[in-house]
N, C-alpha and C positions, 0 to 999 in steps of 0.2 A: 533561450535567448543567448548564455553564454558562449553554447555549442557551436549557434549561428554566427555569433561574433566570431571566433574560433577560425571556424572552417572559412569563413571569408575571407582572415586576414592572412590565412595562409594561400589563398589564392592570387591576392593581391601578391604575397610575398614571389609568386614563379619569376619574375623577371629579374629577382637577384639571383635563382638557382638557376637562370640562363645566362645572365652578363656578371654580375661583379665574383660569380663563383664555377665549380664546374663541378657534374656527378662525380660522383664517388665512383670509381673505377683505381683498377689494379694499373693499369696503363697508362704511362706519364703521357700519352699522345693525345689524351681525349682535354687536356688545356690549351688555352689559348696564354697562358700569363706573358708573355712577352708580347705579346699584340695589347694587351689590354695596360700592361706596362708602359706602356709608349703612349697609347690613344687617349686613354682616361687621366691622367694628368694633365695632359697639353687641352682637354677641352674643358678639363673643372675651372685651372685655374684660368682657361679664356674666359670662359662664364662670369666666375665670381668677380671680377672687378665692373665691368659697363653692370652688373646684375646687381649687387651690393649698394651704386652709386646710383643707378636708374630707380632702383625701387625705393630706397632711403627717400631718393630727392619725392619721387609719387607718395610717398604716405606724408612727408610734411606739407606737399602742396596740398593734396585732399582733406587735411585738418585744419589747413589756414583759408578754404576755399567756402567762401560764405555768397550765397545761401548754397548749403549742402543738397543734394540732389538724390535722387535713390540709385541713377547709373553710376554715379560719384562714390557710393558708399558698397555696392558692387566692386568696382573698381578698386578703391582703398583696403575691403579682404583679399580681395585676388594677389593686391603688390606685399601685403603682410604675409600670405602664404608665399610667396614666392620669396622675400627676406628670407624667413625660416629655413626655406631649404638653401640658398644659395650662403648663409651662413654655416652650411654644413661643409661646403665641398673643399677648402681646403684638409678638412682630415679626409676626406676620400682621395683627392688627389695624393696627399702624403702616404697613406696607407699603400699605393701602387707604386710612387716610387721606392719605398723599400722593399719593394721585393710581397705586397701579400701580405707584412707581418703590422699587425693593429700590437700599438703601445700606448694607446690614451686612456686605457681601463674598459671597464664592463659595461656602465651607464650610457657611456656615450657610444661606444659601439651597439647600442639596441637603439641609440634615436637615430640613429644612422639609416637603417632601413624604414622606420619609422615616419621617419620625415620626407624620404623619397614619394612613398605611398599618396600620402598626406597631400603633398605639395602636387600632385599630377592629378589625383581626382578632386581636389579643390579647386585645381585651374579648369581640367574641365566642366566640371559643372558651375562655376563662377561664367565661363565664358559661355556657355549656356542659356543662364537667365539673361545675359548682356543682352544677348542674342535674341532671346524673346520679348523683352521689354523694345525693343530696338523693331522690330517686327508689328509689334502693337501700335508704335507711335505712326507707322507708316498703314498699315494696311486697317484697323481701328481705331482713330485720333479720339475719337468720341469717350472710348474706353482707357483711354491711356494714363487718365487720371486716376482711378484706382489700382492698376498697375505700377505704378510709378509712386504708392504714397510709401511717405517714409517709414510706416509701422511695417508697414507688408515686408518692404525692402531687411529691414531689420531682423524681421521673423524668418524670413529665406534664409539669410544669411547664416544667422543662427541653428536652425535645421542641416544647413549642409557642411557648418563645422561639426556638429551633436553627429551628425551619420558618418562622415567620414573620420573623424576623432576615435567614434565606438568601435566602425570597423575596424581599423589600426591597431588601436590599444593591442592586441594581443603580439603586433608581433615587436613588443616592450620586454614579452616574456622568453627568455632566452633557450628556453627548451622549444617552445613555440619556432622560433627562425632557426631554431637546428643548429646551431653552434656545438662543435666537440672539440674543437680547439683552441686554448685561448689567447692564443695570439692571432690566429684567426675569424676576422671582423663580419666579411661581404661574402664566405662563403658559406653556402648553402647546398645542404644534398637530399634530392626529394627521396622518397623510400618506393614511392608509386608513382611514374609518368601516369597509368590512364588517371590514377586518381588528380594527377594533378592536370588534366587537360580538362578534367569534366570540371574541376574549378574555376579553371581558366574562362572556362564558358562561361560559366556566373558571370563573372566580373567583366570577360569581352561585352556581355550586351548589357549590364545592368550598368557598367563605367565608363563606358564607350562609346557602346551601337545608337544605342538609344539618344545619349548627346548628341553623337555626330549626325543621326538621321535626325534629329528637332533643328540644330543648326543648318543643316543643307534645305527642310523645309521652310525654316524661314528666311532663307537667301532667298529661293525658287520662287513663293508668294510676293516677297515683297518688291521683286522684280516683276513679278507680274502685276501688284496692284499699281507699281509707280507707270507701268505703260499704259494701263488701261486708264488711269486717271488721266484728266486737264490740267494745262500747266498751272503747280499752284501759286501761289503769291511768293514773293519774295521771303519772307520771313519763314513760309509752310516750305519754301523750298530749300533752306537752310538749313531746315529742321529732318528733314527726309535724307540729305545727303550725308550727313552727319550719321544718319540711322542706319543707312544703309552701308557706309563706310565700316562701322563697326561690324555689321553683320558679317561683311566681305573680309575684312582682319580678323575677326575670329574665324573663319573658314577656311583661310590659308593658314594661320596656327594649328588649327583643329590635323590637316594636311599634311602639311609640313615636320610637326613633332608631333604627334600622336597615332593617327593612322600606319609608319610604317614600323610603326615600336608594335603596336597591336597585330597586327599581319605578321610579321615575322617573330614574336612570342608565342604564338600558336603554331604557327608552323612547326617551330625547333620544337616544341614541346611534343609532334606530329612524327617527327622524325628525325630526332637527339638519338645520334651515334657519336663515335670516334672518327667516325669518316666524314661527318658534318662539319668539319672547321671551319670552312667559308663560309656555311649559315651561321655559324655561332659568332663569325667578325662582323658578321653583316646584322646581328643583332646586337653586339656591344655598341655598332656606328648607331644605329637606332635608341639608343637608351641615349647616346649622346645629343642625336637632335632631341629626344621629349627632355630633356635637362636643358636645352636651347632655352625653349618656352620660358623661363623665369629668368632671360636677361631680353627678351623679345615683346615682353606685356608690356613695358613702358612708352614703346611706341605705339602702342593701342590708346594709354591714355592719352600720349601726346596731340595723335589726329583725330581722339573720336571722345574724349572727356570735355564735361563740359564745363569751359572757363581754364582749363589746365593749361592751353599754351599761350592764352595770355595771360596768366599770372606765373608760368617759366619766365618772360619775356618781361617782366616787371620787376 
């Protein structure tokens, strides 16, 4: 099990040995550090303030929001994961405006990748179940009560920190993220591209594919059952739009920051030369929108939580 922990969490780990670092070569041309100098400051610290203030404000509304819901309590891990990491990004933004060089110590530079991890496969698979609970209420209303009870919601929740937490943990261990520098934080140098493309694989469909294909299925269906049904009631119609709004928000998240971070981390890892600079800036822009995503969930709560914009508005 440990091995497996291991090897996963170094696979997770490829997207820092393609954006916040560069291979190990003899050739100062195979960096980008003055592109990423520039890019990744100006979008950490855009992030961190609507991210910091949006998700602060979503975990107190979801704790003051009575009767508590199971999309509610969804929603309330997804804006904790997302606090987590966007309390990270001022040491990332600082770490690039000097130039590369980490001075906060050792600990914090391992929660640093740590948390990146953490915070992207939490969100998607948080957006995930939203996504099929939200599918349920529309296309099986019948069954939507055991879906929807708060034990179950509870025990997901808990599951998909326990798996995402265990895979992680290793890259805590600093030999594990390949650090030989120590003033050197976010870089990393893999010893094997194939070994690390066939990792890649792992984690493309087991973090990824399989989300993103569960989410584009339950948009497809739940379009389809909302056509094929009779108009419903007022209340049932309320209840569907609301469902399907989320469905459609998490699909354009899903879109937006994840699919083009995942496409072109496999690519680069396909074909990482010295000659690739424009794939490798066109990867750092990609890690910037999947770091979007944790100042972007709060408008998920805003138009698809239930009871959250009118107790904003109160």
């Amino acid at each position: 099990f440990g091995r497996i922990m291991e090897t996963l969490a170094q696979t997770m780990n490829i997207s820092k040995v393609a954006l916040d670092g560069s291979f190990t070569n003899s050739s100062s041309n195979c960096t980008i550090d003055g592109f990423k100098q520039v890019i990744y400051p100006i979008t950490y610290l855009f992030i961190f303030f609507p991210g910091a203030v949006g998700n602060s404000l979503s975990i107190y509304v979801f704790f003051q929001t009575s009767p508590r819901t199971s999309v509610n309590i969804y929603m309330q891990n997804l804006a904790i994961s997302d606090l987590m990491f966007v309390s990270t990004l001022p040491f990332r933004a600082s770490y690039f405006l000097m130039g590369s060089r980490w001075i906060f110590g050792d600990i914090l530079c391992r929660i640093m990748t740590y948390t990146l991890y953490m915070n992207m496969y939490c969100s998607i698979y948080f957006l995930t179940v939203l996504s099929v609970v939200r599918f349920v209420a529309i296309v099986h209303p019948f069954k939507h009560g055991k879906v929807t009870n708060m034990k179950y919601a509870k025990i997901t929740c808990a599951a998909i920190w326990i798996f995402v937490l265990a895979a992680s943990s290793p890259l805590l261990n600093k030999g594990i993220a390949g650090y030989s520098n120590p003033v050197k934080c976010l870089d990393l140098h893999p010893s094997s591209t194939h070994r690390l493309l066939m990792m890649n694989s792992f984690v493309l469909v087991v973090g990824f594919i399989l989300p993103f294909c569960t989410i584009v299925f339950c948009y497809v269906f739940a379009i389809r059952a909302l056509l094929k049904s009779r108009a419903p009631q007022s209340g049932r119609a309320v209840c569907h739009r609301k469902a399907l709004l989320t469905i459609v928000i998490t699909l354009v998240l899903s879109l937006i920051c994840f699919l083009p971070y995942h496409i072109l981390r496999t690519v680069h890892l396909m074909y990482s030369s010295c000659s690739q600079a424009n794939l490798h800036k066109a990867l750092v822009v990609t890690l910037c929108l999947a770091a979007m995503n944790s100042c972007l969930d709060p408008f998920l709560y805003y138009f698809a939580a239930e009871n959250f914009k009118a107790k904003i508005r109160s």
